[in-house]
Structure formats: structure tokens, C-alpha cells
C-alpha positions as CSV (number, residue, x, y, z in Angstrom):
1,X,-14.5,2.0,30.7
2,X,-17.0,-0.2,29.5
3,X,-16.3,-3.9,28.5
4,X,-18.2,-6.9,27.6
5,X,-17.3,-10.5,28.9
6,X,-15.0,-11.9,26.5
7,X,-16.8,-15.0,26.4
8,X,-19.5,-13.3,24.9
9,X,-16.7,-12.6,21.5
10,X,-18.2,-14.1,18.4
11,X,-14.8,-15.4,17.0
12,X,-15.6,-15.1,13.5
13,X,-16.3,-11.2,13.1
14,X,-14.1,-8.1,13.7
15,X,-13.6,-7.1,17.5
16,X,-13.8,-3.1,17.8
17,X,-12.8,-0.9,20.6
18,X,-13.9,2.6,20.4
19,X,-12.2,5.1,22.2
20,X,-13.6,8.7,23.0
21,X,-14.3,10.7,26.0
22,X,-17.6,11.8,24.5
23,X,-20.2,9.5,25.2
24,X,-22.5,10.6,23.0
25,X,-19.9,9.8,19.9
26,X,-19.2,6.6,20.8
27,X,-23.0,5.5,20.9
28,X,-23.5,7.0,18.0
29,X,-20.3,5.4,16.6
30,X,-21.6,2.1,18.3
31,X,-25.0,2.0,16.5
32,X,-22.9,3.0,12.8
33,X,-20.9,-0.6,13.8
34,X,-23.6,-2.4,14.9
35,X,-25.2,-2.0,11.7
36,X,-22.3,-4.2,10.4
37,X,-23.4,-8.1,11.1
38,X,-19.2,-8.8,10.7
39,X,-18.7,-6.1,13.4
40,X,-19.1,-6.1,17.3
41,X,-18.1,-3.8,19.5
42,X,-16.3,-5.3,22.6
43,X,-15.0,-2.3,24.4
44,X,-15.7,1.4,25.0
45,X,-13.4,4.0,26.8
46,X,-12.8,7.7,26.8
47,X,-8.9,8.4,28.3
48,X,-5.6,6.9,26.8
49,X,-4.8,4.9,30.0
50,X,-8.8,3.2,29.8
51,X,-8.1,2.7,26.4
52,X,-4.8,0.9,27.1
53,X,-6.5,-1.3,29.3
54,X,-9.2,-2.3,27.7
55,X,-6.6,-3.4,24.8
56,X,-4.8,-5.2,26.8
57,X,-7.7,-7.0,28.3
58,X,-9.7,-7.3,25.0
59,X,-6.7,-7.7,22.5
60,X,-9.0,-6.4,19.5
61,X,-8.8,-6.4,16.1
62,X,-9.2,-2.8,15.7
63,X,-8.8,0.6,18.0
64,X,-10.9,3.4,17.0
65,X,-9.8,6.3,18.8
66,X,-10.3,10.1,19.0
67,X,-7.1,12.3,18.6
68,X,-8.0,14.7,21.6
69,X,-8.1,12.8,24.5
70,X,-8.2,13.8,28.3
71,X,-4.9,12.8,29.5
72,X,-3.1,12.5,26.3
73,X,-3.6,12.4,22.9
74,X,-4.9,9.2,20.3
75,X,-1.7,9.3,18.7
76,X,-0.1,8.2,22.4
77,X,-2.8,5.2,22.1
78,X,-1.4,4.4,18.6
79,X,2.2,4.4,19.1
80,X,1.8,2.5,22.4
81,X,-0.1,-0.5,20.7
82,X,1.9,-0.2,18.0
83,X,5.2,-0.7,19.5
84,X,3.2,-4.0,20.3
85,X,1.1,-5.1,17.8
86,X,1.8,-4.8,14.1
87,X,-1.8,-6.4,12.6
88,X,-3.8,-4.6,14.6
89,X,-6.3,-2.0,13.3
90,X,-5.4,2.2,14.5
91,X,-8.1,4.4,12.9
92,X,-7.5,8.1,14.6
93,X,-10.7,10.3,14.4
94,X,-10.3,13.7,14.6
95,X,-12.6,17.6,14.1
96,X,-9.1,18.8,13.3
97,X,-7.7,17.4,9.9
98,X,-4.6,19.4,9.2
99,X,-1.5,17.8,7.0
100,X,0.3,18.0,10.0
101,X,-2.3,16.1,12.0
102,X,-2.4,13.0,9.1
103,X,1.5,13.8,9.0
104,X,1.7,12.6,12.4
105,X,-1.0,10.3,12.4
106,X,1.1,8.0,9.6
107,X,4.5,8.7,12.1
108,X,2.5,7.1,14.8
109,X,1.7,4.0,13.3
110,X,-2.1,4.4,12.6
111,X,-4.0,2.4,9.9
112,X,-6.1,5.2,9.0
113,X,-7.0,8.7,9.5
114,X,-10.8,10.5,9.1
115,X,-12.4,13.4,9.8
116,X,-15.3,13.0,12.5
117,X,-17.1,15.4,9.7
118,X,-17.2,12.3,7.7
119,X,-20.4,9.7,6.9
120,X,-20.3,6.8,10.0
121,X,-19.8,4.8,7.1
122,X,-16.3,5.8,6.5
123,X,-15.3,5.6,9.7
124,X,-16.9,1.4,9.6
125,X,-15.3,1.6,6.3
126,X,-11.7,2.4,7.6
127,X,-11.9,-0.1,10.6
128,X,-12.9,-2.6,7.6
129,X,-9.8,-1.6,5.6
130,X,-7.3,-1.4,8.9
131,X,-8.0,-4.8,9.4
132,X,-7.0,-6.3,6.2
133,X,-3.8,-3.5,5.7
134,X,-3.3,-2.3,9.3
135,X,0.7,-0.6,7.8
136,X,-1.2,0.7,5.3
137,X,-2.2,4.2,5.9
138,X,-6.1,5.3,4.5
139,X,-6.8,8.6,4.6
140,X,-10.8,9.6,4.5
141,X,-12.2,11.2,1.2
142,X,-12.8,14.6,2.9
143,X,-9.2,15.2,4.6
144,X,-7.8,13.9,1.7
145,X,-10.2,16.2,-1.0
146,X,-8.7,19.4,1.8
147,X,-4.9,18.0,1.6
148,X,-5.6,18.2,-2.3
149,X,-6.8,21.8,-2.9
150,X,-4.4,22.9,-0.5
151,X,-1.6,21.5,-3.2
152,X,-3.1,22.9,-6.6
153,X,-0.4,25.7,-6.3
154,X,2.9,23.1,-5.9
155,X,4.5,22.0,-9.1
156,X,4.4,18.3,-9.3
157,X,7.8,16.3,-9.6
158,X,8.5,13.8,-12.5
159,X,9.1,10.4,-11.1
160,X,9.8,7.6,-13.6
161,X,8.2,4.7,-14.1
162,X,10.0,3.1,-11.9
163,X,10.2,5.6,-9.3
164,X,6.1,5.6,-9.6
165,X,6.0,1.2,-8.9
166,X,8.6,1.8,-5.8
167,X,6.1,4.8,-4.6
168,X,3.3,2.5,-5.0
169,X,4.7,-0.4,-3.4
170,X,5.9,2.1,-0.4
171,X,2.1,2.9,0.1
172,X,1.4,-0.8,0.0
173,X,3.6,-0.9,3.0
174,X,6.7,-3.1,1.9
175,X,10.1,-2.6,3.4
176,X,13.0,-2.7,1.2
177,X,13.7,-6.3,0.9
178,X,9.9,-6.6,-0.2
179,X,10.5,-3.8,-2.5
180,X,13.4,-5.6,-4.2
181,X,12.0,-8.7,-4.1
182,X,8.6,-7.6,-6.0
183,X,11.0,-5.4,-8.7
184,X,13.5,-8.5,-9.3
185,X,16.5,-5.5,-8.1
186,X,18.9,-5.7,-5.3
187,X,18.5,-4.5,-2.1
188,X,20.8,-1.4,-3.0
189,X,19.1,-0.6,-5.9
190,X,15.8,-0.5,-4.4
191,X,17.2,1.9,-1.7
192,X,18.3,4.2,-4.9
193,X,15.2,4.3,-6.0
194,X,14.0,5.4,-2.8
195,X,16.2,7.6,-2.1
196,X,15.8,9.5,-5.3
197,X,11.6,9.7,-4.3
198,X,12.7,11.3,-1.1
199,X,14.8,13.9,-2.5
200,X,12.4,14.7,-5.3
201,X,9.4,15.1,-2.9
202,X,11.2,16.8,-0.6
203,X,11.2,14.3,2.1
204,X,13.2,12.7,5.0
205,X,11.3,9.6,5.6
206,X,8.4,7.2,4.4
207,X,5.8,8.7,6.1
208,X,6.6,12.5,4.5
209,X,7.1,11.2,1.0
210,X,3.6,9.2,1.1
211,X,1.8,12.5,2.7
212,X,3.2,14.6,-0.3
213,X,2.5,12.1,-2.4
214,X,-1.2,12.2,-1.8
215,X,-0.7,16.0,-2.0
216,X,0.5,16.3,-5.1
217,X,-2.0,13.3,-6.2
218,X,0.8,10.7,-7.2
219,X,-1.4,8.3,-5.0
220,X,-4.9,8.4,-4.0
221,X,-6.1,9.1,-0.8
């Protein structure tokens, strides 16, 4: 685990752990930020309990971790901060960018998902974005191109207007109150709405309906 002295933090950019047990990938990752005046890297690691500590010691603003790990997975990195922290940044980088891998990303708690495949710009790009929306789940142009094409067979479900702004504003990442707050509806009526999105995209919770969603192209990646 590498760290630098925390009085060495410049206060006023973003504070980035990377977390990987490739070395190689997080240089290389570290050279991509570095490129970024408004970026510093302030901690490296490459197991979930190294990463854990280095949070703990650091307190970043965002956690940029690999989903295979040696003694765990990212995902166990994510929902352990999370429980913790809801502002920080989770950006989960994987070679394996299944549905059921952004499925579970989104379950976990992370702030975005992309495909080490992708440009080390997207990758600075999505620590960029976690840090302004951390509850709001980005998904990188490639995984989210594959999650597309392997939809062009499903039939998409008519959502009304209505349905389409309560979608949006699940994305956005608004609980119910917020929801019926925004719409100028009650609490109840919001949670109709809701509801009726779940059963027409086939889902049980938030995370599901916002992964079909992008699947079926009712939101954008």
C-alpha cells in the first residue's frame, strides 16, 4: 500500500485512491490522472483490506477500484465504504463487463462502472462525474454500447410521460419524497408510479429497473 503524507493534500482538487493489485495498471492509471491539474492521486493499493485502510486513513474523494481483487472482490470495497460514506466517489473497473457485473456493480453502491478496455480518459472522466453525482450510477460508452446490442431483440415497454419523468428522476438518484416533491404528487402517488415502472420492466428494485432501462435505451448510458 502506498500513501502520500496527507499534509502534502492540495485541498482544492480531487483526492484519488486507486485500487488494483497490478502494478503496472495503476501507474499507468496514475500517469492518465496526473494529466488532470484538478486531480492528485493520494493513495495506491492492490487488496480490499489495503484499500480499506488507505480510505480510512486518506478519506478520499474518490475510490477507483478493480473488481477482481486478491482477497475479495471491488464490489466488497464498494459496499464497505458505502455503508459509510454516501458522497464519496466508487468507480469499479473491470475486463469483465457482463449485465450482471453492472447489475451488481449499481446493488453495491458504486458511482460508476467501465470497462478497463476503455480510453484512460473515461476512466478520469468517471472519477470526474462520481464526484459531483456519487448515487448516480455511469456506465462507460463501451459496456453500455454491449448492454445495448445485447437488447435489440426485447420489445420495449410503453411508459407514459409521466412514468418516463419518474424513471428519469430515479437515475438522477432521488428517493421518493424527492420524487414527489419535484412532480408536485404525494408521496403515494409517486410510489404508484414506481411501482407501475417496475412491473413494466420487469423489475424488483431500483437498481434492476435502471439496468433494463439502459437496455432497452429509455436512458442513456
Amino acid at each position: 500500500m502506498n500513501t502520500i503524507n496527507p499534509s502534502t493534500i492540495d485541498p482544492s482538487v480531487t483526492r484519488v485512491l486507486l485500487v488494483d493489485d497490478h502494478e503496472l495498471i495503476r501507474q499507468g492509471l496514475a500517469r492518465a490522472f496526473e494529466r488532470d491539474p484538478n486531480m492528485q492521486i493520494v493513495g495506491q493499493a492492490g487488496t480490499v483490506s489495503q484499500g480499506l485502510a488507505a480510505y480510512d486513513e486518506l478519506r478520499p474523494d474518490v475510490v477507483v477500484t478493480d473488481l477482481q481483487l486478491p482477497d475479495g472482490t471491488g464490489l466488497d470495497l464498494v459496499r464497505s465504504i458505502r455503508q459509510h460514506d454516501e458522497k464519496v466517489g466508487l468507480v469499479v473497473l473491470t475486463m469483465h463487463s457482463g449485465d450482471e457485473h453492472v447489475f451488481q456493480a449499481m446493488e453495491a453502491g458504486a458511482s460508476g462502472f467501465v470497462g478497463k478496455d476503455s480510453p484512460s480518459s473515461e476512466v478520469v472522466g468517471a472519477a470526474r462525474h462520481s464526484v459531483v453525482a456519487p448515487r448516480t450510477f455511469l456506465c462507460s460508452s463501451l459496456a453500455g454500447a454491449m448492454m445495448r446490442r445485447a437488447s435489440t431483440a426485447a420489445s420495449r415497454p410503453r411508459l407514459s410521460a409521466r412514468e418516463q419523468q419518474v424513471l428519469d428522476l430515479l437515475a438522477d438518484g432521488l428517493g421518493t419524497a424527492q420524487i414527489a416533491g419535484k412532480l408536485y404528487v404525494s408521496e403515494s402517488t409517486a410510489k404508484t408510479h414506481i411501482a407501475r415502472i417496475y412491473q413494466k420492466l420487469g423489475a424488483t428494485n431500483r437498481a434492476q429497473a435502471l439496468v433494463t432501462a439502459m437496455r432497452l435505451e429509455l436512458l442513456s448510458a
